[in-house]
C-alpha positions in Angstrom: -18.6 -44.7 19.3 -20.4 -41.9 21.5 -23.0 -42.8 23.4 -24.5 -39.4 25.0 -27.0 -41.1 27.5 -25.9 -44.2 29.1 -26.7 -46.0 32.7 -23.2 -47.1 33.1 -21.8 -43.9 34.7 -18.5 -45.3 35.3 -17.6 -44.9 31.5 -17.8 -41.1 32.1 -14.3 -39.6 32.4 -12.8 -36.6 34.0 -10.8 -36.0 30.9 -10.7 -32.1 29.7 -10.9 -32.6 26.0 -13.5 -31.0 24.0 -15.3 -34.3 23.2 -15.0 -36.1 26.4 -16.4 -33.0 28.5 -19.3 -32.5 26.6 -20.1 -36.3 26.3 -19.6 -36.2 29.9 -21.7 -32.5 30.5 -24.8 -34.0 28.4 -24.9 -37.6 30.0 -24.9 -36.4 33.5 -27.7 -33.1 32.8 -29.7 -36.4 30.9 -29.4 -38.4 34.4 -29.6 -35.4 36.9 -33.4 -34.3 35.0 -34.3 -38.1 34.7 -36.6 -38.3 37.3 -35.8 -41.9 38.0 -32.5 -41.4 39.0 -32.0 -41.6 43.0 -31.3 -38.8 44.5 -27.8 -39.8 45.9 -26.9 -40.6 42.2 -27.7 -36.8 41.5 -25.4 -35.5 44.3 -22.4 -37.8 42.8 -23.3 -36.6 39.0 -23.4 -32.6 40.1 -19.3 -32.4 40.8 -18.9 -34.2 37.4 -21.2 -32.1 35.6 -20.0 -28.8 36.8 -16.5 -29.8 36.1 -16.9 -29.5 32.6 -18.4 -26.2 32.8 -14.5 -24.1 32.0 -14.0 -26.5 29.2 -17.5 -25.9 27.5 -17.3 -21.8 28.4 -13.9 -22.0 26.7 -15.6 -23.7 23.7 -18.7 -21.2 23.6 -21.2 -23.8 23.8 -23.3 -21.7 26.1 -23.0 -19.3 23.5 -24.6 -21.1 21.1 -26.9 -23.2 23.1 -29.4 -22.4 25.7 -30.3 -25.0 28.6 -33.8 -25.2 29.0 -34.3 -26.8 32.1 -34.8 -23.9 34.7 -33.3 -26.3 37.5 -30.4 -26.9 35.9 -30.3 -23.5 33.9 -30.4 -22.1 37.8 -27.1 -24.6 39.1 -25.1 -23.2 35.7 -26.4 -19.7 36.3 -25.0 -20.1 39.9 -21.5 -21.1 38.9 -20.4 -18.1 36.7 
């Protein structure tokens, strides 16, 4: 079972498969933009987040999706 949005950020890996890094790429962006999330939560979900980023350039999903959110659009924008 994938669960894409989840509170229990211990479950997200740092595993490179194609699955597991956009599982883990879409549940941290949902808890970075979730305005409920403390801020020191942010800072720990940023490294994982932008670890994914070779593994989903490799797939093309930037190709093939936009992000929306200009904050985060602006951190992805800053690491090519």
């Amino acid at each position: 079972m994938i669960r894409l949005v989840t509170r229990d950020y211990s479950e997200l890996g740092e595993g490179q498969e194609a699955g597991e890094a956009l599982v883990t790429f879409v549940a941290c962006a949902h808890a970075m933009l979730d305005p409920s999330t403390p801020e020191d939560q942010v800072r720990r979900l940023e490294p994982r987040l932008l670890a994914q980023l070779p593994t989903l350039k490799a797939l093309g999903i930037f190709d093939l999706f936009e992000v929306r959110d200009p904050a985060l659009a602006a951190l992805l924008a800053d690491e090519t």
